[in-house]
DRENLUMFI-289209 format. One record per atom (N, C-alpha, C, O): atom name; residue in one letter; y, z, x. Coordinates in Angstrom, 3 decimals, padded with zeros to 6 digits. Atoms other than C-alpha are relative to their C-alpha. Layout:
name,resn,north,up,east
CA,A,Y,Z,X $
...
END
This chain:
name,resn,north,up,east
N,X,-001.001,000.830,000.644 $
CA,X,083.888,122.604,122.286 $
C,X,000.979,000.897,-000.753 $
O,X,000.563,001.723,-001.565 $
N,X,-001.644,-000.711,000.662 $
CA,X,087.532,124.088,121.078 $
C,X,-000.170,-000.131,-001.715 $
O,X,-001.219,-000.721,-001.974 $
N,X,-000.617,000.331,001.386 $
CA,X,088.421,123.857,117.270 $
C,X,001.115,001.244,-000.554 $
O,X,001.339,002.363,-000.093 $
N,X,-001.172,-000.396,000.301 $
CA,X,091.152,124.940,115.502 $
C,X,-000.695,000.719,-001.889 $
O,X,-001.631,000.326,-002.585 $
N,X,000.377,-000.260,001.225 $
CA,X,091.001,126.952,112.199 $
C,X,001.018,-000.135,-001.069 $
O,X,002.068,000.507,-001.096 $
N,X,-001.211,000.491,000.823 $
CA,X,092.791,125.302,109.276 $
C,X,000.106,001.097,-001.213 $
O,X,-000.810,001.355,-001.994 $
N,X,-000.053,-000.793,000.707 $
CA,X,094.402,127.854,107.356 $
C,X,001.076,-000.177,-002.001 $
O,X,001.379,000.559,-002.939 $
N,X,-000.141,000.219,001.618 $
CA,X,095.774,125.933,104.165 $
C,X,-000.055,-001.125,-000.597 $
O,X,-001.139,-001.609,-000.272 $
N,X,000.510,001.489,-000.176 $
CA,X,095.909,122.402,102.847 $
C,X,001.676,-000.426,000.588 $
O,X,001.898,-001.580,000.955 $
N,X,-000.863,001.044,-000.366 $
CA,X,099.586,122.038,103.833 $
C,X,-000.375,-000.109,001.854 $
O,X,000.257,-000.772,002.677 $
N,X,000.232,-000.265,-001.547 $
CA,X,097.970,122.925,107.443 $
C,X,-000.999,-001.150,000.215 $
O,X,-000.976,-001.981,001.124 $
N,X,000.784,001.338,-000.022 $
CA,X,095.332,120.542,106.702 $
C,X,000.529,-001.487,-000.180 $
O,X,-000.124,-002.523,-000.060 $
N,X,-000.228,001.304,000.002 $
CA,X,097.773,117.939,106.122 $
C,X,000.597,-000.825,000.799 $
O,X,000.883,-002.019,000.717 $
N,X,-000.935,-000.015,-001.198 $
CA,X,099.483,118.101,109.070 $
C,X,-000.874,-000.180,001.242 $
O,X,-000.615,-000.840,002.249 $
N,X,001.266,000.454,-001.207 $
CA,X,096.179,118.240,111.223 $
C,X,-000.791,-001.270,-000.221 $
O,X,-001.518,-001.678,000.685 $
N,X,000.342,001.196,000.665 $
CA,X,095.157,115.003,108.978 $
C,X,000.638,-000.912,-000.068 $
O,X,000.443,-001.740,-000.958 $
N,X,-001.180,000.826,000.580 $
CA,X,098.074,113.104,109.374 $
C,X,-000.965,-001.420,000.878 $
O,X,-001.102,-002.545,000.398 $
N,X,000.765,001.191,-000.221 $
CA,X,095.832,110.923,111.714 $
C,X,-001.700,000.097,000.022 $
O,X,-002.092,001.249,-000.162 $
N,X,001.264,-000.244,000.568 $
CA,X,091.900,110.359,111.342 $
C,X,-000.407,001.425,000.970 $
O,X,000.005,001.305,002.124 $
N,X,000.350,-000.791,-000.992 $
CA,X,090.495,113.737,113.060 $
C,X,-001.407,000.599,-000.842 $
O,X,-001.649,000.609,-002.049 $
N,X,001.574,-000.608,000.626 $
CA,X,086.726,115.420,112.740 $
C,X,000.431,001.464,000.045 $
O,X,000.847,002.038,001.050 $
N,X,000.324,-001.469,000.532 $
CA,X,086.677,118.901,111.000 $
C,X,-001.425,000.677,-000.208 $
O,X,-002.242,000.205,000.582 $
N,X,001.054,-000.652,-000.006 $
CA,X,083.844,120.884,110.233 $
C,X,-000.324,001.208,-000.959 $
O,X,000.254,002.251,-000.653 $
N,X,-000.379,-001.149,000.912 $
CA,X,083.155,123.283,107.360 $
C,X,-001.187,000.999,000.646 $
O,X,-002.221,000.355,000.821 $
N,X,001.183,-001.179,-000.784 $
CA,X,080.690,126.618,109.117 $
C,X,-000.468,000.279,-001.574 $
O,X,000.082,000.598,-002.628 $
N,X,000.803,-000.757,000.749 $
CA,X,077.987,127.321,107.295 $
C,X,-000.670,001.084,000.395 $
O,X,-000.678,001.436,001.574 $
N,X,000.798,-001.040,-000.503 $
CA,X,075.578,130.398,106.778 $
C,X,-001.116,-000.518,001.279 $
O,X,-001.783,-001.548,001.374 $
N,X,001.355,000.286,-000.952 $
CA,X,073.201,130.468,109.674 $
C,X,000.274,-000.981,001.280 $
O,X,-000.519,-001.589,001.999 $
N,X,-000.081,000.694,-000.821 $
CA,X,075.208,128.885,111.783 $
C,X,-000.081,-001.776,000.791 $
O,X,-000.202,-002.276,001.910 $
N,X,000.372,001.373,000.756 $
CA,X,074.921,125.276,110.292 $
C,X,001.589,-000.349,-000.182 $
O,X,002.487,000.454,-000.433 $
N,X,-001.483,000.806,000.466 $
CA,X,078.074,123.021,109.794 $
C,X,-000.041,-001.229,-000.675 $
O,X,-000.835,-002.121,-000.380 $
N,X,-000.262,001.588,000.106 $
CA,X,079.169,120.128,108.069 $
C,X,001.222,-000.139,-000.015 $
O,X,002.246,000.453,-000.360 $
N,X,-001.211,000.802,-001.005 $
CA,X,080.968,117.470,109.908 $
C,X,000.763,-000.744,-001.042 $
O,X,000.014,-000.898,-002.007 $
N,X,-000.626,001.005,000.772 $
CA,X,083.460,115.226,107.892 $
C,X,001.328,-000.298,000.748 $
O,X,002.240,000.473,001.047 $
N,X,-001.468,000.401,-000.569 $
CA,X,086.083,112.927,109.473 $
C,X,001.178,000.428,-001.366 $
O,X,000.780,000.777,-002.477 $
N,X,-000.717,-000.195,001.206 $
CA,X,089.220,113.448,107.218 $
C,X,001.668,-000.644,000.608 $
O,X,002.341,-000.393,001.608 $
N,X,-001.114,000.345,-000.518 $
CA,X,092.214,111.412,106.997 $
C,X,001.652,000.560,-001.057 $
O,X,001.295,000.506,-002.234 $
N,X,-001.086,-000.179,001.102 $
CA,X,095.668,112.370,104.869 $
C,X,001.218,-000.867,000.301 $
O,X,001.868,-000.939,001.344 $
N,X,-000.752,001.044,-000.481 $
CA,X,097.854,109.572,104.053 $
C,X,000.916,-000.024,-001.367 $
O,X,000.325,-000.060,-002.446 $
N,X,-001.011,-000.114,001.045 $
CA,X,100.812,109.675,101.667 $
C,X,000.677,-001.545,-000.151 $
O,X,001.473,-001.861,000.733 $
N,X,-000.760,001.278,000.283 $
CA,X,102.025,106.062,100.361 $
C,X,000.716,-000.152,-000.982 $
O,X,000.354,000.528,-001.943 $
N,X,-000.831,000.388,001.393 $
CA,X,104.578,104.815,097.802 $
C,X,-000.407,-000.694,-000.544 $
O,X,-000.830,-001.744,-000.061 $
N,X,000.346,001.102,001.088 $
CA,X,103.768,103.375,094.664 $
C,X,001.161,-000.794,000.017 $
O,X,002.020,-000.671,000.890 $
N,X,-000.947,001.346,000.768 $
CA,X,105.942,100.439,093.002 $
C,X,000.553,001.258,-000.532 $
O,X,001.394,001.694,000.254 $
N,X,-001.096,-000.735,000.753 $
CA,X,107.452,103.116,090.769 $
C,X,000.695,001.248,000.421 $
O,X,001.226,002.186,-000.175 $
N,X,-000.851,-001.209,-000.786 $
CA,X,108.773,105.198,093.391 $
C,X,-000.480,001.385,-000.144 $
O,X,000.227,002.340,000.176 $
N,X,000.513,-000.923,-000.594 $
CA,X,106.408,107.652,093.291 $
C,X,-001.307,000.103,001.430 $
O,X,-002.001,-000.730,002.014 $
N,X,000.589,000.158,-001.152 $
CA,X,104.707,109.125,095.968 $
C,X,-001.606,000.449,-000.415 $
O,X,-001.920,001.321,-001.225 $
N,X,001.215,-000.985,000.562 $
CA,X,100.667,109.400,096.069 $
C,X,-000.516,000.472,001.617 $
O,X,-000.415,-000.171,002.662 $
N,X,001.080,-000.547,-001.278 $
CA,X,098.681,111.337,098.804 $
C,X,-001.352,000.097,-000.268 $
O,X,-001.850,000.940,-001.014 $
N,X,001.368,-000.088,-000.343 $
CA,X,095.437,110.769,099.409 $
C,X,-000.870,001.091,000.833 $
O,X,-000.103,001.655,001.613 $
N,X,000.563,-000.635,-001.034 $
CA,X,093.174,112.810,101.349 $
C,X,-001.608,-001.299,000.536 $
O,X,-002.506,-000.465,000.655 $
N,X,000.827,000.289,-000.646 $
CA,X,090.243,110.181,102.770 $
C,X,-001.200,000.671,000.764 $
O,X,-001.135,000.772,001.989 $
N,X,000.642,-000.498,-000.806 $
CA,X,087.340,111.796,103.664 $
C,X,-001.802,-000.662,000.295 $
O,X,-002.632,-001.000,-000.549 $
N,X,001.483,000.485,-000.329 $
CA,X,083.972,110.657,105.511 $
C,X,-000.838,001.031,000.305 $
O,X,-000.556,001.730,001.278 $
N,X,000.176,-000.883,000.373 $
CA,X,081.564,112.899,104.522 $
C,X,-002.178,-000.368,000.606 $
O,X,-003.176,-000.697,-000.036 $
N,X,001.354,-000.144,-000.709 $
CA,X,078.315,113.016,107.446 $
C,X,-001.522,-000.037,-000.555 $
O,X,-002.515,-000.666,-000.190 $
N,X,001.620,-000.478,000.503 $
CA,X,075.421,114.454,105.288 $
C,X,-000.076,-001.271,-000.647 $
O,X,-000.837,-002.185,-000.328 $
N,X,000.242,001.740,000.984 $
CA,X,076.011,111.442,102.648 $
C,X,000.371,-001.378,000.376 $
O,X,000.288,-002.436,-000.248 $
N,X,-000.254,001.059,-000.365 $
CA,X,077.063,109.286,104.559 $
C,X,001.034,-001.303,-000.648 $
O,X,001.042,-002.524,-000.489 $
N,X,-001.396,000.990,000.781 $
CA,X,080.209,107.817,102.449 $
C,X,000.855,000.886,000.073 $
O,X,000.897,002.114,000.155 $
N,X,-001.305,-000.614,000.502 $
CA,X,083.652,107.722,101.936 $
C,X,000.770,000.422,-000.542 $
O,X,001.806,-000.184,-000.269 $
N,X,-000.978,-000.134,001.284 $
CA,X,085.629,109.360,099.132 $
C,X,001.255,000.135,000.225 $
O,X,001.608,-000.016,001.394 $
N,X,-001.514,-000.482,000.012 $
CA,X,089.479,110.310,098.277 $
C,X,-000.410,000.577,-000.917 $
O,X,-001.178,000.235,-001.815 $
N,X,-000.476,-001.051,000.916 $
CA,X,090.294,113.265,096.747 $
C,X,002.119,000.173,000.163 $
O,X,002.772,-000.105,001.169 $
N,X,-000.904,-000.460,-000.238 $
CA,X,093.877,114.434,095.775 $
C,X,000.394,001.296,000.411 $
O,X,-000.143,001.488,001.502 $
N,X,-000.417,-001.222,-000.683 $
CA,X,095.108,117.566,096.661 $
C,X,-000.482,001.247,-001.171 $
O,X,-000.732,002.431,-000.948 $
N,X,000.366,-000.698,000.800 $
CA,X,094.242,118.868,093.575 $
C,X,-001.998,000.013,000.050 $
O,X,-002.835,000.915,000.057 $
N,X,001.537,000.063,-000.578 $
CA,X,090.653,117.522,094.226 $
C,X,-000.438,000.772,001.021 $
O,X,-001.658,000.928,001.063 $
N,X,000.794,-000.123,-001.246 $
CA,X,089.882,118.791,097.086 $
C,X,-000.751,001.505,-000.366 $
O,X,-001.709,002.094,000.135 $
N,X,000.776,-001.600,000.795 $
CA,X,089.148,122.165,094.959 $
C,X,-000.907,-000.317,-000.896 $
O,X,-002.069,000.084,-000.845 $
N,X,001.183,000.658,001.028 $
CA,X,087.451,120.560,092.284 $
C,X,-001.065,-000.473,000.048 $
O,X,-002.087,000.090,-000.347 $
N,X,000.684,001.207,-000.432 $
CA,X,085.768,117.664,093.304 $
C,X,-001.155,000.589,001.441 $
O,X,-002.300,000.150,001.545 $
N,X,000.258,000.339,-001.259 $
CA,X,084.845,118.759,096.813 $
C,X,-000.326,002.076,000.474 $
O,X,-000.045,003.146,-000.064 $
N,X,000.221,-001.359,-000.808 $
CA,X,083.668,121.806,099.210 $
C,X,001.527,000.381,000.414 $
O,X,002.043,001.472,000.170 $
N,X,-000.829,-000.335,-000.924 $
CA,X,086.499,121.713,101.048 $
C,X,001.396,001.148,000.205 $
O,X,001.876,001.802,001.132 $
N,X,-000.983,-001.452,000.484 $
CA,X,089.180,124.077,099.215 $
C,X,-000.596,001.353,-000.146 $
O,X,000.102,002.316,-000.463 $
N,X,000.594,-000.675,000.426 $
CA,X,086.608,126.208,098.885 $
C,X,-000.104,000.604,001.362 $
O,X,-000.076,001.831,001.465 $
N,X,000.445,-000.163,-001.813 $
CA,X,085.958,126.335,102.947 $
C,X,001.214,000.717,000.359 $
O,X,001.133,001.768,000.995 $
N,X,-001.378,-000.257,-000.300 $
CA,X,089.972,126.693,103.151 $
C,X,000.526,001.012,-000.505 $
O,X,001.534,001.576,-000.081 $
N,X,-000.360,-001.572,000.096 $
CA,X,089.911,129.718,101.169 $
C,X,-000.693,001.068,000.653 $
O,X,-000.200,002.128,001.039 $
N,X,001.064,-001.080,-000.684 $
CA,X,087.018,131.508,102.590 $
C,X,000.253,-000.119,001.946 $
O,X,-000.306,000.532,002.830 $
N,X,-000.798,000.346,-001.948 $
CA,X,088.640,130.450,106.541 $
C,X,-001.440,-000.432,000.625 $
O,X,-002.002,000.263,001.472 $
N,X,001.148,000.239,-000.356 $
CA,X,085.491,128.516,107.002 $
C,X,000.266,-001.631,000.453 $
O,X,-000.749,-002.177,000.886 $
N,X,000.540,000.993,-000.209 $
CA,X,086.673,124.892,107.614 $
C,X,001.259,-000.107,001.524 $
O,X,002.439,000.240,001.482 $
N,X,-000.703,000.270,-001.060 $
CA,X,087.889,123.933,111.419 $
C,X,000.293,-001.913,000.229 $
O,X,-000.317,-002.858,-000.273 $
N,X,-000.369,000.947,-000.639 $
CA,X,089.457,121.092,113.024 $
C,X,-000.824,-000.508,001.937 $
O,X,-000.580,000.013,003.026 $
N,X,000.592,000.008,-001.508 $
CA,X,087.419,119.818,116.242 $
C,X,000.868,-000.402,000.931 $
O,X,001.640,-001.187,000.380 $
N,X,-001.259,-000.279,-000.859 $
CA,X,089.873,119.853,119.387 $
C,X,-000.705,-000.994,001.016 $
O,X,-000.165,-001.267,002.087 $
END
């Protein structure tokens, strides 16, 4: 199976624009799967929010993180610095 290696989050937001399965590599040759969607909507007060949506395999639920989350909150900025999380093709 192909995958793609996402090399930042504006790369991730662009490979997220519709639902797609990623994958963060772990040691030993271990992964975790998470669908991930990124969806930018307008509030009422004319600002904009982006979401990131993600369904998250091992736990079996859905969260949102923002963009700022996704470092905080989540593995996933963490995957995106170390060039560890792919896109499945």
């Amino acid at each position: 199976m192909k995958h793609k290696l996402i090399t930042s989050v504006e790369h991730l937001k662009k490979e997220a624009k519709e639902e797609s399965e990623f994958f963060i590599a772990l040691n030993g040759g271990l992964c975790s799967s998470k669908d991930i969607h990124y969806c930018v909507e307008e509030k009422v007060s004319g600002i904009l929010k982006s979401t990131f949506y993600v369904y998250n395999y091992v736990v079996g639920m859905m969260q949102e993180y923002t963009e700022e989350e996704l470092f905080t909150l989540s593995n996933i900025g963490e995957a995106i610095e170390k060039k560890a999380l792919y896109k499945r093709m």
